[in-house]
C-alpha positions as CSV (number, residue, x, y, z in Angstrom):
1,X,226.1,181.4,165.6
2,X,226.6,179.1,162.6
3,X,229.3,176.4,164.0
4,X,229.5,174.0,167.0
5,X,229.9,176.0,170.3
6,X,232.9,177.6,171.1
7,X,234.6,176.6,174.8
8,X,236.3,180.1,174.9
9,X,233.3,181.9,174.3
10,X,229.8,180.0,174.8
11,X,231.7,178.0,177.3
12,X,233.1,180.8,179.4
13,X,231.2,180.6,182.2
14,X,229.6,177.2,181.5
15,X,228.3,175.6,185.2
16,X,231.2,173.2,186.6
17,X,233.5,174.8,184.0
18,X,236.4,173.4,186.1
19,X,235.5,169.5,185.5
20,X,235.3,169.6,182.2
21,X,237.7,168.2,179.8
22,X,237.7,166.9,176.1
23,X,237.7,163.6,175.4
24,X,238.4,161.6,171.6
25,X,236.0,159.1,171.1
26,X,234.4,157.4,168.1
27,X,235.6,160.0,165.8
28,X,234.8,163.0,168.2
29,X,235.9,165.2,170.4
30,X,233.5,165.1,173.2
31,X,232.9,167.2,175.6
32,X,232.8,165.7,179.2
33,X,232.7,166.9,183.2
34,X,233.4,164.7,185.9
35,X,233.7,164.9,189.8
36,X,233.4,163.2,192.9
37,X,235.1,159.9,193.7
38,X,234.3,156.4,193.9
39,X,232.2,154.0,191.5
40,X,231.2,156.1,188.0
41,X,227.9,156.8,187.2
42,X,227.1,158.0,183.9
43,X,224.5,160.9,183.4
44,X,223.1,161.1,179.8
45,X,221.0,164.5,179.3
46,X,218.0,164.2,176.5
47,X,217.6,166.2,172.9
48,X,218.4,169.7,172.5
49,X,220.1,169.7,176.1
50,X,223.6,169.2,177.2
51,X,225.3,169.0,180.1
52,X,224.4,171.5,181.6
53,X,220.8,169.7,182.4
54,X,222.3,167.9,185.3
55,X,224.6,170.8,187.0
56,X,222.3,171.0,190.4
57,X,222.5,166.9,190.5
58,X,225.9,166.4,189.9
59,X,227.2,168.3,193.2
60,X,225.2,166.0,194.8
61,X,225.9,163.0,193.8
62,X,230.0,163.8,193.5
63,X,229.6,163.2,197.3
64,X,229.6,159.5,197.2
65,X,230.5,158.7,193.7
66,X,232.3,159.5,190.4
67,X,229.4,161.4,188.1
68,X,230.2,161.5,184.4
69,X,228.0,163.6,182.1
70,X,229.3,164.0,178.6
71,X,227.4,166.5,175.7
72,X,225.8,164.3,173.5
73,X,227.0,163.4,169.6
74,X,225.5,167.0,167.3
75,X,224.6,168.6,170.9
76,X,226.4,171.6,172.9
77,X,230.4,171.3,173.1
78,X,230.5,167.5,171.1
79,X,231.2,167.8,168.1
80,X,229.9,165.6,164.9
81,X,228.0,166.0,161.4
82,X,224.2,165.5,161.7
83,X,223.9,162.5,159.5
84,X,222.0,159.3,159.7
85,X,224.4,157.1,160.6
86,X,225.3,159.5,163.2
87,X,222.3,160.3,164.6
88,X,220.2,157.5,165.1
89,X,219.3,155.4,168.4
90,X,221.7,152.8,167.7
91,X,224.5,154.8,166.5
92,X,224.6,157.1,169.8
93,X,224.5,154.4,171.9
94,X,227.5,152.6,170.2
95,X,229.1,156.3,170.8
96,X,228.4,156.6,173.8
97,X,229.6,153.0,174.5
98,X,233.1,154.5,172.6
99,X,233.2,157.4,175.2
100,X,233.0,154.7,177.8
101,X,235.9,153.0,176.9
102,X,238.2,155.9,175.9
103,X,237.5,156.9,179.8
104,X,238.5,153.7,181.2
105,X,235.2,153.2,183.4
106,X,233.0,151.0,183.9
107,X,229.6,152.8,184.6
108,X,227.9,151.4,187.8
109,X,224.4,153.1,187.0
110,X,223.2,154.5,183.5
111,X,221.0,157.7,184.0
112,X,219.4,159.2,181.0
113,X,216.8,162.2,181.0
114,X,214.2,161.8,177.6
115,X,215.9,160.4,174.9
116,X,219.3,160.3,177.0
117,X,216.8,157.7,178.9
118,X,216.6,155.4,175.8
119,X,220.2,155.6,175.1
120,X,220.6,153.9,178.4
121,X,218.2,151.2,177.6
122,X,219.7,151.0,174.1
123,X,223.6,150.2,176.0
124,X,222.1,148.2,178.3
125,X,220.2,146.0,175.6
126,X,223.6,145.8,173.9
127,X,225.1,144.2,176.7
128,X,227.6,147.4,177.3
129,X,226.8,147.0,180.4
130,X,226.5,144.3,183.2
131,X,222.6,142.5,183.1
132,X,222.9,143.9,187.0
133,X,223.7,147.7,186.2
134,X,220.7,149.7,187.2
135,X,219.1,151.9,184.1
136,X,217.5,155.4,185.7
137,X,215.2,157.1,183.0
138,X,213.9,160.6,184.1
139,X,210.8,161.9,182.4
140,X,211.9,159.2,179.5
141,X,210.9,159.2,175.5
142,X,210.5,155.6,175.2
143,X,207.6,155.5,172.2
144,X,206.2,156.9,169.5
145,X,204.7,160.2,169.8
146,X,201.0,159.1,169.6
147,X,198.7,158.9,166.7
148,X,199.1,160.3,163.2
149,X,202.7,162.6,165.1
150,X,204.1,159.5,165.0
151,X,204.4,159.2,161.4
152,X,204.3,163.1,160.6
153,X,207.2,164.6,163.7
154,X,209.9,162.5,162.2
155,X,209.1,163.2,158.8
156,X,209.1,167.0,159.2
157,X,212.2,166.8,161.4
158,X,214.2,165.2,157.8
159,X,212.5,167.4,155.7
160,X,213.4,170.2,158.0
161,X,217.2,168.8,158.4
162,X,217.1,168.5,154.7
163,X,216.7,172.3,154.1
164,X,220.3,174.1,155.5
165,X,218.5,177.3,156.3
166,X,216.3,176.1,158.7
167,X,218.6,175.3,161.7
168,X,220.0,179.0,161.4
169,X,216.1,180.3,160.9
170,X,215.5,178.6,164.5
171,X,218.9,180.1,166.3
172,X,217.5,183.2,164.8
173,X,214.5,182.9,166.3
174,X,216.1,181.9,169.7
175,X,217.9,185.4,169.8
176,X,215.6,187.7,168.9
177,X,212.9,186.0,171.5
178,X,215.8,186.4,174.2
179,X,214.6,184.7,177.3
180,X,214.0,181.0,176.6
181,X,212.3,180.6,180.1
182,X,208.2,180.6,178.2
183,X,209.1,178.9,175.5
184,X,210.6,175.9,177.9
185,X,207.7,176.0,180.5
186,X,205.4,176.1,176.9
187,X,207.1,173.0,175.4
188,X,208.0,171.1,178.5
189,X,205.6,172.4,181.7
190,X,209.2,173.1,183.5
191,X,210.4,176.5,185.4
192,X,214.0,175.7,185.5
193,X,216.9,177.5,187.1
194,X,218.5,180.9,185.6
195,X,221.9,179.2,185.0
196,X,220.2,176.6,183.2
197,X,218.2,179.1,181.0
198,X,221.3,181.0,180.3
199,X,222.9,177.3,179.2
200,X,219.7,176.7,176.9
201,X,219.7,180.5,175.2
202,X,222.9,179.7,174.3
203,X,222.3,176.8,172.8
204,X,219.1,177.8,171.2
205,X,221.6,180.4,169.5
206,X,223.5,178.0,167.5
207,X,222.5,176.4,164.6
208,X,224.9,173.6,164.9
209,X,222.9,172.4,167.8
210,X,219.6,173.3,166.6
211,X,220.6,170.7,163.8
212,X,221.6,167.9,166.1
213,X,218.5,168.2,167.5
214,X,216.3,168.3,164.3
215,X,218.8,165.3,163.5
216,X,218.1,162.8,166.5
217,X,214.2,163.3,166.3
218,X,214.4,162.5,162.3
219,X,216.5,159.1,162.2
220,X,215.2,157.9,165.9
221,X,213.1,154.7,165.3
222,X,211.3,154.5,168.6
223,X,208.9,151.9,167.1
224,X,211.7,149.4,166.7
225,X,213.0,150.6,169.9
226,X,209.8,150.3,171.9
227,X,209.4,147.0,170.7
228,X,212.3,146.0,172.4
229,X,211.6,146.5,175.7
230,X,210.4,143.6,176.9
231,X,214.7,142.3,176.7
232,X,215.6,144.4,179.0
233,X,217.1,142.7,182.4
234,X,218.7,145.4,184.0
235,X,216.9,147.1,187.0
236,X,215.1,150.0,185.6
237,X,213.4,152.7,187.3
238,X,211.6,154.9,185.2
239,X,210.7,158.3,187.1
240,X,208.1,160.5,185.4
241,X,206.4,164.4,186.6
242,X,202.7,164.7,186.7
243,X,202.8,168.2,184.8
244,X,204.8,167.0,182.2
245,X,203.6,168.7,178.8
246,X,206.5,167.0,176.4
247,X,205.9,163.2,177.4
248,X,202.6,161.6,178.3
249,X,202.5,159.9,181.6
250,X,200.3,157.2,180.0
251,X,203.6,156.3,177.4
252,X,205.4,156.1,180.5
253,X,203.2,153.6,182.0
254,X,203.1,151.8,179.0
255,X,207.1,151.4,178.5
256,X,207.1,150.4,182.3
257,X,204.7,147.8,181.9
258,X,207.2,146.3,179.0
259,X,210.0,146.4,181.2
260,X,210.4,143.4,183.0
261,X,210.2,144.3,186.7
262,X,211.1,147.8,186.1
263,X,209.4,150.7,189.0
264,X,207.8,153.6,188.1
265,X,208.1,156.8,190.2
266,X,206.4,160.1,190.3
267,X,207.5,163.5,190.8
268,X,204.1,165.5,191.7
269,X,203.5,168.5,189.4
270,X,206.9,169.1,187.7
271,X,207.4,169.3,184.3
272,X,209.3,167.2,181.6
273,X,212.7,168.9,183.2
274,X,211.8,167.8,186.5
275,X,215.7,166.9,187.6
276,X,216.0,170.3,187.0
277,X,213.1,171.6,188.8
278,X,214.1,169.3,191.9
279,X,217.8,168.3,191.7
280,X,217.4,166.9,195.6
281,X,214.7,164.5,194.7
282,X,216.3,163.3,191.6
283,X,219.8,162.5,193.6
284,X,218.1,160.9,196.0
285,X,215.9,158.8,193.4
286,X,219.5,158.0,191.6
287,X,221.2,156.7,195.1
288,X,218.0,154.4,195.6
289,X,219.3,152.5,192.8
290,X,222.5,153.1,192.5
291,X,223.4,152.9,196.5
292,X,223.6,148.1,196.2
293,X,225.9,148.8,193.0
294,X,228.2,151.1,194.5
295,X,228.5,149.7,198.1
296,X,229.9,146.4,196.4
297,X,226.8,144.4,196.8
């Protein structure tokens, strides 16, 4: 699968097919679900993800408010070329900021999983949101890979981008492996659900994703980012899983400890796609925050 994912064909059976919709924003056509009624929340899923991430969290949270959860710029059903100015911290947050606006919402809680955590702290450092708008950040890539990784990942994600073979190499790979469940409880120390593996082998498949992903990890500056974090002044609660094998716990600590008066939360021993894993938990660890915003207060 070469192109962007197809909506008749990949998208066939996609999880909440029904509340999805396409949406032009920022030079895109994004692909967005929303349900449930009363004040918006906006769900931002991490790299190499879409959607799909949140389908056991969103049913829950529809009961009391409006969930939003759009497919990221380069990732699942968005569209958008994998290019610098595309694909880098800044530039998906002013997207996603776009997406905002096209909607006509005004997002009462920012929830991000990984790096859909820092794009949350990136909108809220840009004052897209109100300073009183709480900032949710599941399992969240807030810094630098440590040590020498920090300098060599991003570097071998460019020169991997660079090379146009190598996205379609890896969605080759993806397909002849098959199931994507060992290679996700290798790389992230999660057992997720089988509607959710059957969302990631598809998008494993296609190379067009597979690039977006290369594409975030190679023009992310989480120095610069990390640096920052000490300006944020929204509420911030920054929930991490013990068995996570993709993000240290200690980074997590150490973003927390930036954040003015943000709370940190653990999830016992889940992994990195611990919403997944536990979609009751993480509703009821969104509605902790969210609840003061949406009851008016």
């Amino acid at each position: 699968m070469s192109g962007a994912l197809r909506w008749d064909v990949e998208g066939r059976d996609w999880p909440h097919r029904g509340a999805s919709r396409f949406v032009e924003a920022d030079g895109l056509t994004w692909h967005v679900q929303q349900m449930g009624e009363g004040p918006p929340i906006l769900l931002l899923h991490g790299t190499g993800a879409s959607s799909h991430s949140w389908h056991r969290v969103t049913p829950l949270l529809a009961q009391n408010v409006t969930v939003i959860v759009p497919d990221l710029p380069l990732h699942g059903f968005t569209g958008g070329d994998p290019v610098s100015h595309r694909a880098s911290l800044p530039a998906m947050a002013r997207a996603v900021a776009a997406l905002v606006v096209a909607l006509g919402v005004e997002p009462t809680a920012l929830v991000g999983h990984s790096a859909g955590a820092a794009i949350a702290l990136q909108m809220a450092l840009d004052g897209v949101v109100d300073r009183r708008t709480p900032v949710v950040g599941f399992n969240p890539a807030l810094t630098p890979f440590p040590g020498a990784a920090a300098q060599i990942f991003p570097g071998m994600a460019k020169l991997l981008l660079l090379n146009p073979f190598v996205p379609k190499v890896f969605s080759g790979v993806s397909r002849l492996a098959g199931d994507p469940s060992r290679f996700l409880e290798r790389s992230t120390g999660s057992r997720t659900d089988p509607v959710s593996l059957r969302c990631y082998a598809r998008l494993f498949a296609s190379s067009h994703h597979t690039r977006g992903a290369l594409a975030m990890m190679a023009h992310w500056d989480l120095e610069a980012f990390s640096r920052r974090l000490g300006d944020v002044a929204n509420p911030v609660l920054l929930v991490h899983a013990r068995g996570d094998t993709a993000v240290p716990l200690g980074s997590v600590e150490a973003a927390a400890a930036r954040i003015p008066g943000a709370r940190l939360e653990l999830m016992g021993n889940l992994g990195h796609l611990a919403h997944e894993e536990a979609p009751d938990q993480a509703a009821a660890l969104i509605e902790s925050i969210a609840q003061p915003i949406s009851a008016g207060e």
